[in-house]
C-alpha positions in Angstrom: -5.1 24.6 4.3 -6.7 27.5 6.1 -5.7 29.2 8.7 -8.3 28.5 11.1 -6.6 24.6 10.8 -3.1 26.3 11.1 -3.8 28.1 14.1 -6.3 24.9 15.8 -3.4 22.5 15.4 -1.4 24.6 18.0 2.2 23.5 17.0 4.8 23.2 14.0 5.2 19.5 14.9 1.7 18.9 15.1 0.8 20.7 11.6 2.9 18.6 9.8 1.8 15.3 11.0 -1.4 17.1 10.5 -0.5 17.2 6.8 0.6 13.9 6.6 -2.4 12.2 7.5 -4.6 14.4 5.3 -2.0 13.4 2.5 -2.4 9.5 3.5 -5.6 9.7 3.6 -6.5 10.4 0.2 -3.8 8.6 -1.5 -5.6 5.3 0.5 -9.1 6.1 -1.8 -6.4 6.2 -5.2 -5.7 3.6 -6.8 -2.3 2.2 -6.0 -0.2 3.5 -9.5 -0.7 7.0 -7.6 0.9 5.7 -5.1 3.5 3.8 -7.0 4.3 7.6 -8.7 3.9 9.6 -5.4 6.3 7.9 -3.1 9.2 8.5 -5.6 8.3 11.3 -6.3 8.6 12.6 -2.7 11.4 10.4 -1.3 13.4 9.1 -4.2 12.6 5.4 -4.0 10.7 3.5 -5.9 8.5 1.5 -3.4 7.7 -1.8 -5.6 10.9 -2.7 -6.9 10.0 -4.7 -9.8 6.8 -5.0 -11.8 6.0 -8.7 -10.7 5.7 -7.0 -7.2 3.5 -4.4 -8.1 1.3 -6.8 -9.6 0.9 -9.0 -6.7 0.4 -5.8 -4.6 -2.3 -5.1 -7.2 -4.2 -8.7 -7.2 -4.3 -9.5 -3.2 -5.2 -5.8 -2.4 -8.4 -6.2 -4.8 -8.8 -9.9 -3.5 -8.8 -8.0 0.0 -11.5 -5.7 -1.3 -13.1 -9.0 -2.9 -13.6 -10.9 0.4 -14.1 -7.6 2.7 -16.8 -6.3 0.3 -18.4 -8.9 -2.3 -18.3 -12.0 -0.4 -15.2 -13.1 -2.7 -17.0 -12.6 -6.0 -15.1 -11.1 -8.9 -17.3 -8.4 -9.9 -16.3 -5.4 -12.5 -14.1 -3.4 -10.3 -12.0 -6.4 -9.7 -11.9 -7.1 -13.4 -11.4 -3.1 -14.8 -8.4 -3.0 -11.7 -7.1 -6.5 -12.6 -7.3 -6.4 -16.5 -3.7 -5.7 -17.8 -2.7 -8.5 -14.8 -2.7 -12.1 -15.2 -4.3 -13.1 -12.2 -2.7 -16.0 -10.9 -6.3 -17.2 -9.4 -9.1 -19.3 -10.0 -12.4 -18.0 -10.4 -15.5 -20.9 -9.4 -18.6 -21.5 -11.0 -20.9 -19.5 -8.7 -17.7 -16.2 -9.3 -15.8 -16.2 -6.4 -12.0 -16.0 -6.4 -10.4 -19.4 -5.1 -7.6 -18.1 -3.1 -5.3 -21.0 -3.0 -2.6 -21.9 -0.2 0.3 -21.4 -2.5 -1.1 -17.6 -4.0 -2.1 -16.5 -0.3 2.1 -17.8 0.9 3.6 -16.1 -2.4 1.5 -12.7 -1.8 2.0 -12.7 1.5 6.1 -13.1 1.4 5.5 -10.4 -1.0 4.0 -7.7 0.6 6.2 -8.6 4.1 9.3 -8.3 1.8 7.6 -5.0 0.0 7.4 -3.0 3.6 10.6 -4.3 5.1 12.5 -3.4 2.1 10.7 0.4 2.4 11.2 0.7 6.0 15.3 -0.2 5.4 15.4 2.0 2.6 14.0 4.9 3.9 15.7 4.3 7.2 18.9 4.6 5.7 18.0 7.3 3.0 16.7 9.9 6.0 18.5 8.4 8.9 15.9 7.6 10.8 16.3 5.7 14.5 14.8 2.0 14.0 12.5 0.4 15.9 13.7 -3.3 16.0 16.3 -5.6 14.1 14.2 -5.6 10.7 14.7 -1.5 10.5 11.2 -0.8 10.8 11.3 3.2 11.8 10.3 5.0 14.5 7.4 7.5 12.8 7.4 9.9 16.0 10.4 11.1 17.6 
């Protein structure tokens, strides 16, 4: 970081969130075993608890990229970030991904379970005040 940054930032407080985002922001354009090895790495707990989970993370965040970007057609990148996974999906005639009711439920209980279980974990690591019932933290004091 230089020190113009330092200096424009004004405030200790401020430079570290400053920091923070800069740090989220590239992990978001790696792939997601970065961030499976960062968050440990930095905090001491391992953010998909099993590999089943980290799987699923794996399939619906591409099938997210599928339907935002290729109009739901499996194309390389799905297949090259998918390969060592067995994709629990259908893919139709013309290459799209048939998302079924059951797959869409299962991910979705998934990933709710994934953050909920982080947000208690690290709530209770770093004794951080909590935001409701389900011990979702407060990320600005």
């Amino acid at each position: 970081m230089d020190v113009a940054t330092i200096i424009e930032v004004g405030n200790y407080q401020e430079l570290v969130w400053h920091i923070v985002e800069k740090k989220v922001r590239e992990l978001s354009y790696k792939p997601l075993s970065e961030l499976r090895k960062f968050i440990p790495s930095r905090t001491g707990i391992d953010i998909f608890p099993n590999e089943d989970v980290f799987e699923t993370t794996i399939v619906a965040s591409e099938v997210r990229n599928l339907i935002a970007h290729n109009d739901c057609v499996a194309n390389e990148v799905f297949s090259s970030r998918t390969k060592k996974i067995a994709v629990p999906l259908e893919i139709s005639s013309t290459g799209r991904v048939i998302i079924d009711d059951e797959w869409l439920r299962r991910a979705s209980y998934t990933l709710d379970s994934l953050v909920f279980r982080f947000d208690e974990l690290a709530s209770h690591k770093f004794n951080l005040r909590t935001l409701n019932r389900m011990t979702a933290f407060l990320a600005r004091v």
